[in-house]
GUROVO-963495 format. One record per residue: residue number from 0; residue in one letter; x, y, z of N, C-alpha, C in turn. Coordinates in nm, 4 decimals. Layout:
NUM,A,X,Y,Z,X,Y,Z,X,Y,Z
...
//
This chain:
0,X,0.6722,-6.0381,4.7786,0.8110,-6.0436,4.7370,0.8328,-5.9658,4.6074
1,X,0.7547,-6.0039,4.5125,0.7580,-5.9280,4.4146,0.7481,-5.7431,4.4282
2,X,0.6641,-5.7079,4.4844,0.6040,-5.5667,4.5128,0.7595,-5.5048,4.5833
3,X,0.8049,-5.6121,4.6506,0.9512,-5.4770,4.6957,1.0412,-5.5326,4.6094
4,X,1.0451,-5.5809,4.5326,1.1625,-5.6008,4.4005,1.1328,-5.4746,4.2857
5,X,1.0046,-5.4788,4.2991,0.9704,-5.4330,4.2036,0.9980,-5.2337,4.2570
6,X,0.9739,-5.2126,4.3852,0.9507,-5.0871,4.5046,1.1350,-5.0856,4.4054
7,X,1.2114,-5.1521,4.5083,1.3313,-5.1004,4.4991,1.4405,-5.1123,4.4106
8,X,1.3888,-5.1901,4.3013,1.4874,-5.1697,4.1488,1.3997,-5.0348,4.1071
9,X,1.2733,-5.0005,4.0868,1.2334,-4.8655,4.0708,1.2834,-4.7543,4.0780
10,X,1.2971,-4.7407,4.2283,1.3803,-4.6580,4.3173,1.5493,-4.6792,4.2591
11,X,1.6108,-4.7690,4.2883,1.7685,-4.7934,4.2230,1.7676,-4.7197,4.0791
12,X,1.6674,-4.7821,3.9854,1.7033,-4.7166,3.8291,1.6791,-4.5774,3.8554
13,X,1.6019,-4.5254,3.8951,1.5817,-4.3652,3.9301,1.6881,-4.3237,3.9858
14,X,1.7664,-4.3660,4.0636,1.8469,-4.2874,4.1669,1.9694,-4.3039,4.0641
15,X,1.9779,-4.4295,3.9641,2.0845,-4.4635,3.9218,2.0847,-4.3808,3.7760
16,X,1.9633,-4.3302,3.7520,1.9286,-4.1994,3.6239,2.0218,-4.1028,3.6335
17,X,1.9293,-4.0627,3.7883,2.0220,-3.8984,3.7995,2.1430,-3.8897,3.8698
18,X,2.2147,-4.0282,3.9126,2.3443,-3.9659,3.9209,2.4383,-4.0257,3.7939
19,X,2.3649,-4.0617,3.6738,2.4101,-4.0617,3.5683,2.4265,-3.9194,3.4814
20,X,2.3110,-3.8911,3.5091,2.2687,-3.7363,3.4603,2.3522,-3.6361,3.4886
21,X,2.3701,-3.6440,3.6605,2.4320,-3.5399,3.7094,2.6209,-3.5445,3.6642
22,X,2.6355,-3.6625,3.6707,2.8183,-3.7228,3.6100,2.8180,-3.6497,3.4550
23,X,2.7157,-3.6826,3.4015,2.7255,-3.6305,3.2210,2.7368,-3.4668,3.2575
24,X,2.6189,-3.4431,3.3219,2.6490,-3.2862,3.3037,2.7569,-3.1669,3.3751
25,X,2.8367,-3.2592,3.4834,2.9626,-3.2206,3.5087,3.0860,-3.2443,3.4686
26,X,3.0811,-3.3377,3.3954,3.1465,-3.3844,3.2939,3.1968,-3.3058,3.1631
27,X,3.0277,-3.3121,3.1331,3.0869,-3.2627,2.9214,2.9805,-3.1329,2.9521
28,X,2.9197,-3.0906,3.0524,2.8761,-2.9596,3.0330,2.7165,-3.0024,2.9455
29,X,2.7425,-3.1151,2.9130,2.6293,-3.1410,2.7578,2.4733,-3.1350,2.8528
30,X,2.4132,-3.0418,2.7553,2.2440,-2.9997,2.7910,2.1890,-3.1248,2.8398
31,X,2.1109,-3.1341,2.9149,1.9998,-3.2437,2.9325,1.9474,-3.2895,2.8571
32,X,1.8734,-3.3342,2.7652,1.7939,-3.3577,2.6872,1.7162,-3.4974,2.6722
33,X,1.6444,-3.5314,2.6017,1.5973,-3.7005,2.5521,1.6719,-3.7653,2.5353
34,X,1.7864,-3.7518,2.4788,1.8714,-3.8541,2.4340,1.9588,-3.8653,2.5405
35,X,2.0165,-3.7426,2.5917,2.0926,-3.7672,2.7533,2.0273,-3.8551,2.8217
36,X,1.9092,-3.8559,2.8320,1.8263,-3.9393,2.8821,1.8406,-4.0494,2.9197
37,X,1.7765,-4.0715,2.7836,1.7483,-4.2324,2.7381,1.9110,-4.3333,2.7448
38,X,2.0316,-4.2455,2.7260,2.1580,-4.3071,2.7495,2.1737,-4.3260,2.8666
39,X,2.1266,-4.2829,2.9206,2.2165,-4.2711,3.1272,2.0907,-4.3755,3.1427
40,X,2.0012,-4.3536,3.1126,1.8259,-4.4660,3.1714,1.9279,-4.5918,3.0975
41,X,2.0078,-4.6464,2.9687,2.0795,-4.7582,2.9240,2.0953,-4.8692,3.0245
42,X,2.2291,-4.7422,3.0545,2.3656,-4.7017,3.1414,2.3162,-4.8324,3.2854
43,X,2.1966,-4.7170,3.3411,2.1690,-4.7729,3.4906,2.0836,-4.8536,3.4900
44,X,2.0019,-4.9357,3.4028,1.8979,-5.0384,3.3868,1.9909,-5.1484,3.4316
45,X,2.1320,-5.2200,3.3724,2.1657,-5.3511,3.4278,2.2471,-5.3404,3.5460
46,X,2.2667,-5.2076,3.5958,2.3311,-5.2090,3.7812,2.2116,-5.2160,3.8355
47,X,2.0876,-5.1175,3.7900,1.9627,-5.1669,3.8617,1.9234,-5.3512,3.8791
48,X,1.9596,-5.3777,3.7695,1.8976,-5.5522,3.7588,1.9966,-5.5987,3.8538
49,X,2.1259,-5.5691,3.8125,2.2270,-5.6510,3.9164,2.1926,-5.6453,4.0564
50,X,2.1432,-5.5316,4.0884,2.1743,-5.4944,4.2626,2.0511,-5.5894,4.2962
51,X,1.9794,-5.5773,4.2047,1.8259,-5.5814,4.3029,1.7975,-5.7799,4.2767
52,X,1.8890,-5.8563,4.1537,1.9088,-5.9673,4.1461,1.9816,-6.0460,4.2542
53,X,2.0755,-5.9619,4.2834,2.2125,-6.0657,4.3445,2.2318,-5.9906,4.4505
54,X,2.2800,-5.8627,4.4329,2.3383,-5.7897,4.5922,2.2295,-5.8052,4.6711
55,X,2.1002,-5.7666,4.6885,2.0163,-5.7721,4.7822,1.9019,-5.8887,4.8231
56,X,2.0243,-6.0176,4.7219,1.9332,-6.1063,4.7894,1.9764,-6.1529,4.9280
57,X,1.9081,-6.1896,4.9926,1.9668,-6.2925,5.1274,2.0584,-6.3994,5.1075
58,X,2.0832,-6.4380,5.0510,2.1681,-6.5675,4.9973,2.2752,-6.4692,5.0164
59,X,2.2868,-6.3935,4.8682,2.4208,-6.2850,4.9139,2.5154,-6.2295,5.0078
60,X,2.3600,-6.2256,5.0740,2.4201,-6.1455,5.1837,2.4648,-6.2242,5.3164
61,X,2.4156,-6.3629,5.2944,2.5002,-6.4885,5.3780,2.6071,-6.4612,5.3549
62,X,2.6215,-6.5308,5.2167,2.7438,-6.5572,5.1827,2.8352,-6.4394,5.2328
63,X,2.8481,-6.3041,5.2038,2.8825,-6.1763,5.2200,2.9517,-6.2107,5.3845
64,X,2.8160,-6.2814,5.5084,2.8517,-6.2744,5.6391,2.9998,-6.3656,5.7069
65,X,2.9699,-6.4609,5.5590,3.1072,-6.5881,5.6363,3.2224,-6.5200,5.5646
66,X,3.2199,-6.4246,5.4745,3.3907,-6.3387,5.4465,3.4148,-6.2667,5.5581
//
């Protein structure tokens, strides 16, 4: 259980990096850099926690079935 929590918040914060990355740099044009970085890595660390806490648990997704 742990090993795919761990697989797919991995995967989520990564995916949730670069389309942070990619929004900044179509956005403000602003270079890539470390600090672009480390802001967008902020940014997507607690949608990563959220999704991989609550949206993809089973409970959720009960609940989700009786709406």
């Amino acid at each position: 259980m742990l090993n795919r929590f761990l697989e797919f918040f991995i995967v989520g914060l990564i995916l949730g990096v670069i389309e942070d990355l990619i929004a900044i740099f179509l956005v403000t044009k602003e270079p890539i850099d470390l600090r672009v970085f480390w802001i967008a890595f902020f940014v997507a660390l607690p949608f990563a926690i959220f999704s991989e806490l609550i949206v993809d648990h089973d409970k959720f997704k009960a609940l989700m079935k009786r709406w």
